[in-house]
C-alpha positions in Angstrom: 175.0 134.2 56.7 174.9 135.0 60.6 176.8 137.4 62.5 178.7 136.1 65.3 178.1 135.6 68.4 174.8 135.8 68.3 172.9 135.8 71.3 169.3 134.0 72.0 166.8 133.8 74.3 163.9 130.8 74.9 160.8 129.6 76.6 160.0 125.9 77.2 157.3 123.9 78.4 159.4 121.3 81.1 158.1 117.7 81.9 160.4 116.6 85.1 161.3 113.5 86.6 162.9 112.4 89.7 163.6 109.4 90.6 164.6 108.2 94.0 165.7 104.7 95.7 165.8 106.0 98.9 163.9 108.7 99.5 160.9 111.1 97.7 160.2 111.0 93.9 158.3 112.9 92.1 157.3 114.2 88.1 155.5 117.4 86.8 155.8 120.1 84.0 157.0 123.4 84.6 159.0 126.2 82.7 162.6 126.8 81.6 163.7 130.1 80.6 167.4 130.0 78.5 169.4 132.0 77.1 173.3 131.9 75.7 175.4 133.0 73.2 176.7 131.2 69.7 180.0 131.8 68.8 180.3 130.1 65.6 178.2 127.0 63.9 180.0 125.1 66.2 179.8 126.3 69.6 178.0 128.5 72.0 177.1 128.8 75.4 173.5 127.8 77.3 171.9 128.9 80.6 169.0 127.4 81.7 166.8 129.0 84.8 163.9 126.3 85.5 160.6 126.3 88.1 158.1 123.5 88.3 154.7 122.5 90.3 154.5 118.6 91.3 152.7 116.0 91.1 153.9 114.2 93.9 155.3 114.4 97.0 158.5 116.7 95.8 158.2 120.1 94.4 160.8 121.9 92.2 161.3 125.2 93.6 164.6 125.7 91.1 167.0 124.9 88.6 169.8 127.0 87.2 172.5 125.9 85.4 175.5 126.8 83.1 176.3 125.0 79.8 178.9 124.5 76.7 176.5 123.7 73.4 178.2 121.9 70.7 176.2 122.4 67.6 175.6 119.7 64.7 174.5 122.2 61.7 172.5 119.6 59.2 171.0 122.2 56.8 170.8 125.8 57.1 167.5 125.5 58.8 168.0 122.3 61.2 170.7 121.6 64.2 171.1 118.8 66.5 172.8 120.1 69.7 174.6 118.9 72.9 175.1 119.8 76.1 177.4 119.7 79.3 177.8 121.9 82.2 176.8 122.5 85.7 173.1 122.5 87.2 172.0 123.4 91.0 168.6 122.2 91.6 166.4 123.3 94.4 163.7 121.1 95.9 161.2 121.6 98.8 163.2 118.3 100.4 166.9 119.9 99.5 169.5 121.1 97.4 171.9 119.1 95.1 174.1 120.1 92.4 176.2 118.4 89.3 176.9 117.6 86.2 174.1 118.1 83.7 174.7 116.6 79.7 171.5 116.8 77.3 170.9 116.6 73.4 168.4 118.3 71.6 167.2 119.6 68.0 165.8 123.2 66.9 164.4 123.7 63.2 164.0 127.4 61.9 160.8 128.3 61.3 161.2 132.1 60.4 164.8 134.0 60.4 164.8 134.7 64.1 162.4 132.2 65.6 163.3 128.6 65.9 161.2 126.3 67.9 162.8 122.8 69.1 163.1 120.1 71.9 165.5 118.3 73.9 166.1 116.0 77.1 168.7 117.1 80.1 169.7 114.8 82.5 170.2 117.8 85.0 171.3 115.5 88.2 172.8 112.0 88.0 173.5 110.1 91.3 174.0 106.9 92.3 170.6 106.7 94.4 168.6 108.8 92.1 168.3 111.3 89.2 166.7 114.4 87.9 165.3 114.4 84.1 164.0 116.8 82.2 162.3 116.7 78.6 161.1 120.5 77.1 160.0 122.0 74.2 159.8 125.9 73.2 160.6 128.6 71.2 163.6 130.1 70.5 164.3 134.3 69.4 167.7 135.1 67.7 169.1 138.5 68.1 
């Protein structure tokens, strides 16, 4: 049974996508580094720090957000999560911040390593939007 909170840190390979009607798009992997808190089975909090190359004509200098996780617990070794928070993103063209909302899923692999994957939709305008897919590892305290 886990102590709570229980804090966590993880690495994450980050496959980026913006998409623009109106101006520069681009796409390209980079990293996320995240780390947070978990209060209960339930509930913790996430914060994501993100840099990525490009493949295109927009680079991703940054991303840092803020996040409540709401945790689906379907065995003692698998979770489906969501999240919803805040997210500034920095690009070589500008600067935009929003609401962010993802889901993902993390399976246990050993007692303090998980590894798992989810999708972020970190930026969500009218005229374009900024996606992120990852996957990584995950170390429990």
């Amino acid at each position: 049974m886990p102590m709570y909170p229980q804090g966590y840190i993880g690495a994450d390979a980050m496959f980026w996508d913006l998409s623009n009607d109106v101006g520069p798009s681009g796409d390209s992997a980079g990293l996320r580094l995240r780390g947070g808190a978990q209060f209960n089975d339930y509930f913790g909090v996430e914060a994501h720090l993100g840099t990525g190359g490009s493949d295109g004509p927009v680079e991703l200098d940054h991303l840092i957000g803020a996040y409540g996780k709401g945790i689906l617990p379907l065995s003692d070794e698998f979770r489906l999560y969501g999240l919803a928070g805040i997210t500034e993103v920095d690009f070589d063209v500008g600067r935009e911040d929003g609401l962010s909302y993802g889901a993902g899923a993390e399976f246990d692999i050993a007692p303090n390593f998980s590894v798992g994957a989810d999708y972020m939709r970190y930026l969500d305008r009218s005229d374009h939007t900024f996606d992120a897919a990852s996957v990584g590892l995950r170390f429990r305290f």
